[in-house]
C-alpha positions as CSV (number, residue, x, y, z in Angstrom):
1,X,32.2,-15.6,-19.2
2,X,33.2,-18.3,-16.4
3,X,30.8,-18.8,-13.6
4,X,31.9,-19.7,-10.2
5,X,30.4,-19.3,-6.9
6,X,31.7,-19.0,-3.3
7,X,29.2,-19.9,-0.2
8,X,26.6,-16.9,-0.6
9,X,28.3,-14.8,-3.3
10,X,28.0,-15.5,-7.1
11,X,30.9,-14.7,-9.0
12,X,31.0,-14.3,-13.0
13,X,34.0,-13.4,-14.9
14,X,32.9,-11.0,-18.0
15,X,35.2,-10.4,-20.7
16,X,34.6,-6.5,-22.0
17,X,33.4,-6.5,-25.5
18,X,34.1,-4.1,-28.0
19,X,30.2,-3.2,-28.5
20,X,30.3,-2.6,-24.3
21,X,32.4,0.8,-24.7
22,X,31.9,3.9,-26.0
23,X,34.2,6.2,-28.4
24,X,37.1,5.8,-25.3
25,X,37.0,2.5,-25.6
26,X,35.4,2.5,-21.5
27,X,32.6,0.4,-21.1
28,X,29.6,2.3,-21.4
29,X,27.5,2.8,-18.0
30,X,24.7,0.8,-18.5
31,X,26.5,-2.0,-19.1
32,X,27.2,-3.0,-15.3
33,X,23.8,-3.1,-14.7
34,X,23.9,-5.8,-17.1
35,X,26.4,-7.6,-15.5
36,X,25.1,-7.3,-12.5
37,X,21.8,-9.4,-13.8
38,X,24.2,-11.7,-14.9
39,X,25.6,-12.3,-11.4
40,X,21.8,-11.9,-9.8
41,X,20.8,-14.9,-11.7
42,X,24.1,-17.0,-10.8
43,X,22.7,-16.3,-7.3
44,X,19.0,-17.3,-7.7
45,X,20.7,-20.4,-9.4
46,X,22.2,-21.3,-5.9
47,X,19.6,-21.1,-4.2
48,X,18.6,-24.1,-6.1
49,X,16.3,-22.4,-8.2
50,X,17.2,-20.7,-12.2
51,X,15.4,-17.2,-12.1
52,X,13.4,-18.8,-15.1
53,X,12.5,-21.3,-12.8
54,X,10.7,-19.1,-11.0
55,X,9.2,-16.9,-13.7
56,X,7.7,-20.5,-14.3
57,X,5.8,-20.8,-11.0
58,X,4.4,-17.1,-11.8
59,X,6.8,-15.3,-9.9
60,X,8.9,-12.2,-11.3
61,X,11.5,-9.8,-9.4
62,X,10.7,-5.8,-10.1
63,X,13.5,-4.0,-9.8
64,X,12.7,-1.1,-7.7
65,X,15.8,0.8,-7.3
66,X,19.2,0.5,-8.6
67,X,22.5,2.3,-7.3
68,X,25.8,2.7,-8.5
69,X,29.4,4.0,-7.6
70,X,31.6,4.4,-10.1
71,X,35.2,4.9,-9.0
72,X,37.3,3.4,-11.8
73,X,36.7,2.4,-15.7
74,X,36.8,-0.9,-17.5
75,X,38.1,-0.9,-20.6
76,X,37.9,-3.0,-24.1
77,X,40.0,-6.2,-23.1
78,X,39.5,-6.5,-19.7
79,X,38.4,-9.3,-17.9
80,X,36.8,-7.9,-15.0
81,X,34.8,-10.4,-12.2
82,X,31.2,-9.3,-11.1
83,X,30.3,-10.7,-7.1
84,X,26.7,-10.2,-6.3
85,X,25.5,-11.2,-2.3
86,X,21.7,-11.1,-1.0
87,X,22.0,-8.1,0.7
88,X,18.2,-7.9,2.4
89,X,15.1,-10.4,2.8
90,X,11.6,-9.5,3.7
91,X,8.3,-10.5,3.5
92,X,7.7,-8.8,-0.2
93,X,11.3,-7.7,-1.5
94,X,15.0,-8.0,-1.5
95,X,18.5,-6.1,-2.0
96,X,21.2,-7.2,-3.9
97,X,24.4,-5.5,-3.5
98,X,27.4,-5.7,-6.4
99,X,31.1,-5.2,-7.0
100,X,33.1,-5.2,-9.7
101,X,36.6,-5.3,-9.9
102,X,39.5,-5.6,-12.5
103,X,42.1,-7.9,-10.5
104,X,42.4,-5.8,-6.9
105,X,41.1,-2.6,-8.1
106,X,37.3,-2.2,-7.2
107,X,35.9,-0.4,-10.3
108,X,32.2,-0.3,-9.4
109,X,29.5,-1.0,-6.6
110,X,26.0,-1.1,-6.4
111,X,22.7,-2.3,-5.8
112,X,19.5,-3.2,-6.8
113,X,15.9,-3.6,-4.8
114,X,13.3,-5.8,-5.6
115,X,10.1,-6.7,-4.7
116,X,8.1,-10.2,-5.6
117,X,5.3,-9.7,-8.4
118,X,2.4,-12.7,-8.6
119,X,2.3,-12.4,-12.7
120,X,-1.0,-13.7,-12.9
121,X,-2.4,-11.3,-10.6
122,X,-0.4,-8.2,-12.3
123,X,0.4,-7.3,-8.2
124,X,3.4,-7.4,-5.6
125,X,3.0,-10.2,-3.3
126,X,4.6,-12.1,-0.5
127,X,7.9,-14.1,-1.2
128,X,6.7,-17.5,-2.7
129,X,6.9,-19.6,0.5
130,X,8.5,-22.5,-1.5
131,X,11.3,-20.2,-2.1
132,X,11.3,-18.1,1.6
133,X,13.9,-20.9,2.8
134,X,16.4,-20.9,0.4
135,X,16.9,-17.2,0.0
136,X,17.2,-17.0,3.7
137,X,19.9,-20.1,3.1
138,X,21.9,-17.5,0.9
139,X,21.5,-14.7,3.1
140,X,22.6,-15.9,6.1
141,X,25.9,-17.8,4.1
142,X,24.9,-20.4,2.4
């Protein structure tokens, strides 16, 4: 996996693995979700701060709600690129949208919701206002 990142969008390049698939040799459903945390942390990353970063100052993202559309499969020996954008900001949650493609072909979108949990509390709370800036920076293009 190759990291690389473009303004506001992460990019990640995931090499299918044989364990990823199921007895067709097509990656397994669940998988892409997995990916697409793999692209959701390349994101927090640019906004300057590593999602264990933030875990550290007693933050934690919930995921609320995940979606996806599967039009096309990957298979074992692919190499197939996973681009995650801040999709929504408020006060208490965000929206991450996803695509995945295999060179042109889109195989998969989706999203995930989130909302902002104070750990210590054990309770949704407002966006830490230390990191309110720089996931509007990433929102509105980096």
């Amino acid at each position: 996996m190759s990291p690389a990142d473009d303004g506001a969008e992460a990019l990640i390049d995931v090499e299918v693995r044989y364990a990823e698939t199921d007895q067709m040799g097509v990656v397994h459903h669940a998988n892409y979700l997995v990916w697409f945390e793999l692209a959701r942390t390349r994101l927090c990353s640019q906004t300057g701060h590593h999602y264990s970063e933030i875990e550290q100052m007693g933050y934690q993202l919930l995921v609320t709600g995940a979606r996806l559309d599967y039009r096309r499969g990957a298979r074992y020996g692919d190499t197939v690129r996973v681009a995650c954008t801040l999709e929504r900001l408020s006060s208490r949650g965000l929206s991450f949208a996803y695509r995945v493609h295999r060179g042109e072909t889109l195989l998969v979108r989706g999203g995930t919701d989130h909302v902002w949990v104070d750990v210590a509390k054990g309770r949704a709370c407002r966006i830490p206002e230390r990191l309110e800036q720089p996931f509007a920076s990433i929102l509105n293009g980096g």
